[in-house]
Wavefront OBJ file of the C-alpha trace (Angstrom):
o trace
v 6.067 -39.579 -50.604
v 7.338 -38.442 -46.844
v 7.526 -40.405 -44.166
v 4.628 -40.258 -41.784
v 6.059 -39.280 -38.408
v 3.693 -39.522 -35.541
v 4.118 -37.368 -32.172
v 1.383 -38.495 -29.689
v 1.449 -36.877 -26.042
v 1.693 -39.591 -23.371
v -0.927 -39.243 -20.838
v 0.487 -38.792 -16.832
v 4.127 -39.177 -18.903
v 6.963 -38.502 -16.419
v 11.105 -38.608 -17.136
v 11.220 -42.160 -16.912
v 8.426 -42.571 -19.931
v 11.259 -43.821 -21.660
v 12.267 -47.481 -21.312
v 15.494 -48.526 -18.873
v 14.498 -45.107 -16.953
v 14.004 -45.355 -13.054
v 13.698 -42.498 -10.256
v 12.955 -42.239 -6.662
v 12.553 -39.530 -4.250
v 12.737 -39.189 -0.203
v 11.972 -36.692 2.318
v 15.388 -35.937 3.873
v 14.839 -32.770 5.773
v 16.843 -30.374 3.685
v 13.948 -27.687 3.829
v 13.154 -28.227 7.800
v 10.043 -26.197 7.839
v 8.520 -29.040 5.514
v 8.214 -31.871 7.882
v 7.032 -34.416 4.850
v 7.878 -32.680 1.226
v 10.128 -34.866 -0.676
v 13.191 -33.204 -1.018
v 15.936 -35.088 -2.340
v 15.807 -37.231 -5.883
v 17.433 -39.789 -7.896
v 17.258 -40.352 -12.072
v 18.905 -43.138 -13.394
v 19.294 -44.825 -16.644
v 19.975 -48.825 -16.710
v 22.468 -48.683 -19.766
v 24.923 -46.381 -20.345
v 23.947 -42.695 -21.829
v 25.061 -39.935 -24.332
v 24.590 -37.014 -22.669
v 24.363 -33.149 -23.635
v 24.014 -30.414 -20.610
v 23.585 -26.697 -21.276
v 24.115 -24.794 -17.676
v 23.959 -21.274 -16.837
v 26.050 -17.782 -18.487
v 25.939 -16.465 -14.600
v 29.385 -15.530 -13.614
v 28.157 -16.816 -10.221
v 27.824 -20.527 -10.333
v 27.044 -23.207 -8.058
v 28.901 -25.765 -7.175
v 27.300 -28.827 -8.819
v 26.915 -26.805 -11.831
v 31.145 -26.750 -11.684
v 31.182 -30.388 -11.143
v 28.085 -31.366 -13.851
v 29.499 -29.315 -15.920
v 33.124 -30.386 -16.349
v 31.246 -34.360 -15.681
v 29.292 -33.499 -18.896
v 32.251 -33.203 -21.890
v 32.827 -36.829 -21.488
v 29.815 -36.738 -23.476
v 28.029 -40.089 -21.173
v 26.740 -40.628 -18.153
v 24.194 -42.697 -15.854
v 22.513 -40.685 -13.495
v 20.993 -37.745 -11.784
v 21.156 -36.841 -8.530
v 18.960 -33.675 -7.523
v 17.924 -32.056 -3.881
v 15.407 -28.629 -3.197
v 16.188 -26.533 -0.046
v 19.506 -25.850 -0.810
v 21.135 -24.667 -4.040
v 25.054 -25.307 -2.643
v 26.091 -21.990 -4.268
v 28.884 -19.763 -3.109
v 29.590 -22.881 -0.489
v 33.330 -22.827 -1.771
v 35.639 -25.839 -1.727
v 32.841 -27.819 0.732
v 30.146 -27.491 -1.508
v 32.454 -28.902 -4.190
v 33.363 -31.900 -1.810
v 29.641 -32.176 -0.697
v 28.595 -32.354 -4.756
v 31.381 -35.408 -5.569
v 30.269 -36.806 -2.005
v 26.740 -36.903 -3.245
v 27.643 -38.518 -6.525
v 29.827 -40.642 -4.899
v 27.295 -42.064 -2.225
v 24.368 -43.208 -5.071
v 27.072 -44.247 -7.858
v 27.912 -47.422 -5.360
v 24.469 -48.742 -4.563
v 23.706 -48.360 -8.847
v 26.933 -49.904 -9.564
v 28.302 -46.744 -11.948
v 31.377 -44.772 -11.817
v 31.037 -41.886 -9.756
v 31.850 -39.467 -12.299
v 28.540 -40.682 -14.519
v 26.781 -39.198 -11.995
v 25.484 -35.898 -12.013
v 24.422 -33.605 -9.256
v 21.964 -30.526 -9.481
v 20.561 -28.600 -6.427
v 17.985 -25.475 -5.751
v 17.061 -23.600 -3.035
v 18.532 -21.073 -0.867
v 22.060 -19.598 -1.937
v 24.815 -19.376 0.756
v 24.217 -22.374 2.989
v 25.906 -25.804 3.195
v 23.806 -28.741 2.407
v 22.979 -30.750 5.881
v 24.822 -33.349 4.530
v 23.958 -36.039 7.262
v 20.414 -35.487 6.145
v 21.400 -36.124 2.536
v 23.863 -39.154 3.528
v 20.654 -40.107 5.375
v 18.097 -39.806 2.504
v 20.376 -41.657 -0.030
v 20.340 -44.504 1.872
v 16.930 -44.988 2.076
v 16.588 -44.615 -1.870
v 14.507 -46.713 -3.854
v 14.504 -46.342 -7.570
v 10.996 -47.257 -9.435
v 9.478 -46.995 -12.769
v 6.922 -45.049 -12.006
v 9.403 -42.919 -9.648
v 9.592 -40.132 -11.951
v 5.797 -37.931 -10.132
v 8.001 -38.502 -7.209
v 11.197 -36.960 -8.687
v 9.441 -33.903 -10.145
v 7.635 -32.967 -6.722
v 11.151 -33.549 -5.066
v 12.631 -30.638 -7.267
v 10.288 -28.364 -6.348
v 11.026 -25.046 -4.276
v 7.938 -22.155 -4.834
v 6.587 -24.080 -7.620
v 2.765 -24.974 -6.869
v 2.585 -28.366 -9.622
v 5.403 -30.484 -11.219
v 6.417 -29.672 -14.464
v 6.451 -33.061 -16.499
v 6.080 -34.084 -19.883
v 6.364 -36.781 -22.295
v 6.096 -37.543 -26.130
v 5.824 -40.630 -28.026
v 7.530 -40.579 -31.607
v 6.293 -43.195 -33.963
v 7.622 -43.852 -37.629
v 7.557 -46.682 -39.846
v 11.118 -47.998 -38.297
v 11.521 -46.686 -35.017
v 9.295 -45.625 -32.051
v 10.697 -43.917 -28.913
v 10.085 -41.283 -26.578
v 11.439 -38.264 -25.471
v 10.318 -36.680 -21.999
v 11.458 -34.153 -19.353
v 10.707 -33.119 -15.760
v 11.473 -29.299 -14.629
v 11.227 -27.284 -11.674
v 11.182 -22.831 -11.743
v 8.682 -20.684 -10.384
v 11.093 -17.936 -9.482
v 14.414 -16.424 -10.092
v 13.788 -17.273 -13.800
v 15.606 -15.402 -16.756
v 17.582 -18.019 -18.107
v 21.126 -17.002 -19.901
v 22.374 -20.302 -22.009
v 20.526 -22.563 -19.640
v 17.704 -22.380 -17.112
v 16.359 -23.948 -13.692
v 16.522 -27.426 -13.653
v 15.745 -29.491 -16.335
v 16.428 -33.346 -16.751
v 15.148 -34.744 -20.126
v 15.482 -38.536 -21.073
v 15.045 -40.805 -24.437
v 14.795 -44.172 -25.675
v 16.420 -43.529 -28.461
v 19.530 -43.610 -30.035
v 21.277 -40.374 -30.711
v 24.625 -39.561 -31.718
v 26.818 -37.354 -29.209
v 27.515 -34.384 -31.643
v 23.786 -34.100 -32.837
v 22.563 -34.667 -29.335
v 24.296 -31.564 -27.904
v 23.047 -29.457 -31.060
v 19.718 -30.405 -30.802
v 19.481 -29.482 -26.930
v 21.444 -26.404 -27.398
v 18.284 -25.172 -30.451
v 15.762 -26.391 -28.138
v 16.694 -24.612 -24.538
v 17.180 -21.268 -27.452
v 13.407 -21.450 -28.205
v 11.944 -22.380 -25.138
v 13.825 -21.934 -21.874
v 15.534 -19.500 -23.427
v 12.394 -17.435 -23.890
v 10.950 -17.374 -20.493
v 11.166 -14.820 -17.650
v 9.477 -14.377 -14.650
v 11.123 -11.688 -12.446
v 14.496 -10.822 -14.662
v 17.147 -12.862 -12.379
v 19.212 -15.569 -13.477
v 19.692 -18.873 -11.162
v 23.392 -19.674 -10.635
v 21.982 -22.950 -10.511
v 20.672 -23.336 -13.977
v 20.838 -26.901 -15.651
v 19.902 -29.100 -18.553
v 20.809 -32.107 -18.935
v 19.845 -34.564 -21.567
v 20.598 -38.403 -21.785
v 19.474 -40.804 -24.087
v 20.063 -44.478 -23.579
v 19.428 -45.926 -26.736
v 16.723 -48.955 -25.539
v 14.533 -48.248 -28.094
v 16.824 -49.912 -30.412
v 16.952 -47.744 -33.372
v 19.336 -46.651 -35.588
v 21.377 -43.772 -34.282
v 19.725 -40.713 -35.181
v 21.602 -38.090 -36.882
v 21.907 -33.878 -37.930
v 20.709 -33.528 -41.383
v 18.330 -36.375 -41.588
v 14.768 -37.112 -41.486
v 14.735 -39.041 -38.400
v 17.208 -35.851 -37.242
v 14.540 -33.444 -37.796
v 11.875 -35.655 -36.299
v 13.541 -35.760 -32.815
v 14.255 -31.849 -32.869
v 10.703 -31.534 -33.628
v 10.224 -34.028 -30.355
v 12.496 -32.423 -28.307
v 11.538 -28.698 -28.813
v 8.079 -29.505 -28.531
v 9.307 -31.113 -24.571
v 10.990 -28.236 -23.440
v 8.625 -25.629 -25.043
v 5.450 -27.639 -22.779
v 7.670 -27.189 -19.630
v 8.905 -23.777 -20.135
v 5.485 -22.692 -20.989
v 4.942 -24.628 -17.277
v 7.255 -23.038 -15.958
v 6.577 -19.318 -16.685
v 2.468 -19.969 -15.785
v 3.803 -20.719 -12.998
v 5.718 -17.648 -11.840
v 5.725 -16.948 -8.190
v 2.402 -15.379 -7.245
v 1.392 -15.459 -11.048
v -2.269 -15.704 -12.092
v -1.306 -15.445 -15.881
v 0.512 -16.666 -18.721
v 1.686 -14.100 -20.833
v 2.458 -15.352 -24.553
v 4.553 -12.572 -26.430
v 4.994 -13.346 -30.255
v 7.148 -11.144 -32.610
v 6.668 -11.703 -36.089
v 8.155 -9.552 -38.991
v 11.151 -8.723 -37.707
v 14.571 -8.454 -39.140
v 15.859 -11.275 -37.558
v 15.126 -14.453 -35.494
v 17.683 -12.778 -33.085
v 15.473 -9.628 -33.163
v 12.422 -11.443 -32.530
v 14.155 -13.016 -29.399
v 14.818 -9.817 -28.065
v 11.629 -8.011 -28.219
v 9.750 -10.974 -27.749
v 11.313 -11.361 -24.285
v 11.820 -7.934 -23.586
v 8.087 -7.662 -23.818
v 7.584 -10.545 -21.695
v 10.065 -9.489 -18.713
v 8.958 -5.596 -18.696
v 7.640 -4.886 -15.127
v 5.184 -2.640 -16.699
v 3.722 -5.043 -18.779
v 3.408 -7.850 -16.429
v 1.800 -5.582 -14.134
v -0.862 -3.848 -16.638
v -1.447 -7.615 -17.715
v -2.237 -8.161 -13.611
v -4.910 -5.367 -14.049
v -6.627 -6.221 -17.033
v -5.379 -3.051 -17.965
v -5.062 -2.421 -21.920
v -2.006 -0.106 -21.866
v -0.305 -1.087 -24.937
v 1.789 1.794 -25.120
v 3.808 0.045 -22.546
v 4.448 -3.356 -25.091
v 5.520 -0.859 -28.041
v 8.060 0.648 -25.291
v 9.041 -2.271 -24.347
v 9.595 -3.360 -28.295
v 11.409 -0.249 -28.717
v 14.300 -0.829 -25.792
v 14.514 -4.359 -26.815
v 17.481 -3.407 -29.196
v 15.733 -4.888 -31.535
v 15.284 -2.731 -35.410
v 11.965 -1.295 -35.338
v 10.230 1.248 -37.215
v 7.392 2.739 -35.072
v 4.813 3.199 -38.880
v 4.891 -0.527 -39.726
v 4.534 -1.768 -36.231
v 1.086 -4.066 -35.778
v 0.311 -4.628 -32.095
v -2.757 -6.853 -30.811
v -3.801 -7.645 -27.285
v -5.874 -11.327 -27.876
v -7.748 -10.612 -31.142
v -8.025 -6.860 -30.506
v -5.828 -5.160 -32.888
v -4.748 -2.110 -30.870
v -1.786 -0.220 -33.216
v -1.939 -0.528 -36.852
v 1.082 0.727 -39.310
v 1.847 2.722 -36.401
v -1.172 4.009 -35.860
v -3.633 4.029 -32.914
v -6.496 2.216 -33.431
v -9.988 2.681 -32.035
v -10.626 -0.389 -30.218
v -13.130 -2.453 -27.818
v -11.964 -1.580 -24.390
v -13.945 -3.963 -22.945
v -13.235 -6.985 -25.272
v -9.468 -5.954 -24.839
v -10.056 -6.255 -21.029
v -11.335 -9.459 -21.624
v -8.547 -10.894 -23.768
v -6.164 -9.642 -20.514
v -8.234 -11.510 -17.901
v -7.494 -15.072 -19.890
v -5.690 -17.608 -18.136
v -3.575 -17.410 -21.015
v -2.751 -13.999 -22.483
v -1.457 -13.324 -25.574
v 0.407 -10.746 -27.088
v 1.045 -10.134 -30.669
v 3.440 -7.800 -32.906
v 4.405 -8.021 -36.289
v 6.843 -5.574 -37.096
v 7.202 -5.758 -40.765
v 10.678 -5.674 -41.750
v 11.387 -9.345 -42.354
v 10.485 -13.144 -41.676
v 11.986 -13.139 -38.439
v 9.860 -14.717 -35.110
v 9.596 -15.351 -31.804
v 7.532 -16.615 -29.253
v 8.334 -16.039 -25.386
v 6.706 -16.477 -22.204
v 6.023 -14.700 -18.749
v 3.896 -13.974 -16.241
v 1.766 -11.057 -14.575
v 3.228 -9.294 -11.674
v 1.469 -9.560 -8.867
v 1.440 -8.890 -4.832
v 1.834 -11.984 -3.903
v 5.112 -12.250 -6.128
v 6.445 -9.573 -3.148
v 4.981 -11.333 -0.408
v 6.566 -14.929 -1.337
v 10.293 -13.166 -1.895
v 9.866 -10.307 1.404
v 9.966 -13.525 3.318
v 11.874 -16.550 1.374
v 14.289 -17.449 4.406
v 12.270 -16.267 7.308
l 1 2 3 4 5 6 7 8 9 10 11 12 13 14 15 16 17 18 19 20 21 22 23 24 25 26 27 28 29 30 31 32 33 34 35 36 37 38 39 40 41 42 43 44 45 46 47 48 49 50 51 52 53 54 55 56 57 58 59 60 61 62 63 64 65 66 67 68 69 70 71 72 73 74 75 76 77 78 79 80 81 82 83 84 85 86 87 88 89 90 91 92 93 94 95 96 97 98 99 100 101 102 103 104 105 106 107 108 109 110 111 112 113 114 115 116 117 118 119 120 121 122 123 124 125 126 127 128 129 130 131 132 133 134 135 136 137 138 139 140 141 142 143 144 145 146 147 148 149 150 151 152 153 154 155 156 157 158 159 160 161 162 163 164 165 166 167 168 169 170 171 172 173 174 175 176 177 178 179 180 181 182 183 184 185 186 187 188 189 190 191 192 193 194 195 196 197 198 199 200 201 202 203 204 205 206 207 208 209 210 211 212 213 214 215 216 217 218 219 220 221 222 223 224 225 226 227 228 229 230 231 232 233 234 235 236 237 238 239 240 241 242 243 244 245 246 247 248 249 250 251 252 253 254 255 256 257 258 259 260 261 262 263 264 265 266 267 268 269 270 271 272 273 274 275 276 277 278 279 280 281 282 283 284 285 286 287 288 289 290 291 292 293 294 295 296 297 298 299 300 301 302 303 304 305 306 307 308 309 310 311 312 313 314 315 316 317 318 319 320 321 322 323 324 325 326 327 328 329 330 331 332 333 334 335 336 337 338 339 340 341 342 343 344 345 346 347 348 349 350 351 352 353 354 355 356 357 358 359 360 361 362 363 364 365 366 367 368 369 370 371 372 373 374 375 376 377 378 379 380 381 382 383 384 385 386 387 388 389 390 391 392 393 394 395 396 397 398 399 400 401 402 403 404 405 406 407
């Protein structure tokens, strides 16, 4: 008989859900217009960590995405140091010294090597960090178990509500939890690894299973969201699991393995589906699955081709059931598709059939486009291969919010 493996949501969970997991946050001033917004934000783990990180494909990257990244292949770490206002990218050899200064200033007060600490940072590109403000602001850090509501508001740029989630996994030997806190509203097309992202566990994982399992989960989930078609040279995820719940180390290829995928893509799917419902200006969340296809990699592309087409984001704005402009959209994608076995539906309203036009309910169509969550279905019958990405509608506020980002 199989194990019974329990996955129960934990109400108001934050990152530091998990046990030996503090976080704190300050205002420090790094986004001046904001005379109170916490700004500036600490994660930190009270035993040592494994720790995966997938960052981003940009050729452009930011300088604590250099230093987190080369930080991450020692495979451990402690901590998480992360400020909004300023993203520290194409800052050159001072935004490299300001990163390891940063690390360098909270490893002494947490009594850690400086090199397990990692730094992430979003905001505007091209400006030095104030870094007497952030000097400043880690001083006055305090790290608390409930600190992680604080953390997630501290990451935030244009995003209107933290992203935070966290799941209890309960089986006959081992309980622990896995949980995550995110920030994105715009600049979002991940490439390998997306916005910010700091997930945490209880649990005992070993190194080589830990990076596979984040790598599968930011390919379903970040991986699948767009909200305007750029890519962040900022993008991070970082994963570290401390082992406190005292379990046996959890391996690939194992029930217990498969359990904390299961765990882990169900965290990051929750905050990417956040994330891209909360696009800048957005009103809806766009839901794009591709079934049928020839491939899972197929199914990736159209799904998210779908999802980031201007056209469709903007007829989705207008309630406006155009689904000419989703089979278009399929048939760029790259993606093998042959238009007279293509099934489209907007909601329940089944609009293209076998490649055929069907008569539909306008109205109810409408409808299904007005949700708060929109969905949008093809099955392209050619194989098993699916997908499921998200996105947002396209609207005027979207331009107003990025006419006017530094002024």
């Amino acid at each position: 008989m199989p194990e019974k493996i329990e996955f129960v949501a934990i109400h108001s969970g934050m990152v530091t859900s998990p046990k030996g997991f503090f976080a704190g946050a300050v205002h420090a001033g790094i986004k001046e217009a904001d005379e109170k917004r916490l700004d500036l934000g600490v994660l930190f783990s009270e035993a040592d960590c494994a720790v995966a990180g997938v960052f981003t494909a940009s050729k452009l990257k930011s300088a604590p995405v250099l230093v987190s990244r080369d930080r991450v292949t020692a495979g451990s770490g402690r901590a998480v140091v992360v400020n909004s206002g300023c993203a520290n990218a194409c800052t050159g050899d001072q935004g490299i010294a300001d990163v390891k200064e940063m690390a360098r200033l909270m490893s002494v007060p947490l009594g850690v090597p400086e090199e397990s600490v990692f730094v992430a940072s979003t905001g505007v590109i091209g400006v030095l960090l104030p870094m007497d403000k952030v000097r400043d602001g880690l001083a006055r850090m305090a790290l608390v178990k409930q600190g992680g509501h604080d953390l997630a508001h501290a990451m935030m740029t244009t995003d209107t509500f933290p992203k935070e989630y966290a799941l209890r996994v309960k089986s006959h030997d081992a309980e622990y939890v896995v949980a995550g806190v995110a920030k994105g509203a715009g600049m979002i097309h991940p490439n390998m690894g997306t916005l910010l992202c700091f997930l945490a566990t209880d649990a005992s994982v070993e190194l080589s299973f830990l990076k596979i399992a984040l790598k599968r989960s930011v390919d379903m989930s970040f991986n699948m969201v767009t909200v305007d078609g750029d890519t962040s040279p900022s993008d991070t995820v970082l994963l570290l699991a401390n082992g406190m719940a005292g379990n046996r180390a959890i391996a690939a290829g194992t029930v217990p393995g498969r359990a904390f995928q299961k765990a882990l893509d169900r965290v990051c799917i929750e905050l990417a589906r956040s994330i891209a419902g909360d696009g800048e200006g957005a009103k809806r969340l766009i839901e794009v699955k591709v079934e049928g296809a020839r491939s899972i990699k197929d199914a990736r592309i159209g799904a998210r081709t779908i999802a980031g087409s201007s056209l469709v984001k903007a007829a989705v704005y207008g309630a406006d059931p155009n689904w000419g402009r989703v089979v278009a959209a399929m048939g760029r994608s790259g993606a093998e598709m042959v238009e007279q076995k293509v099934d489209v539906y907007l909601g329940d309203v089944c609009v293209m059939k076998s490649g055929v036009p069907q008569a539909f309910d306008v109205i109810a169509a409408r409808k299904a486009l007005r949700a708060k969550e929109v969905g949008i279905r093809l099955n392209l019958n050619l194989g098993r291969g699916q997908a499921t990405a998200w996105g947002c509608d396209l609207t005027p506020r979207y331009v107003t919010i990025n006419s006017a980002y530094t002024t």
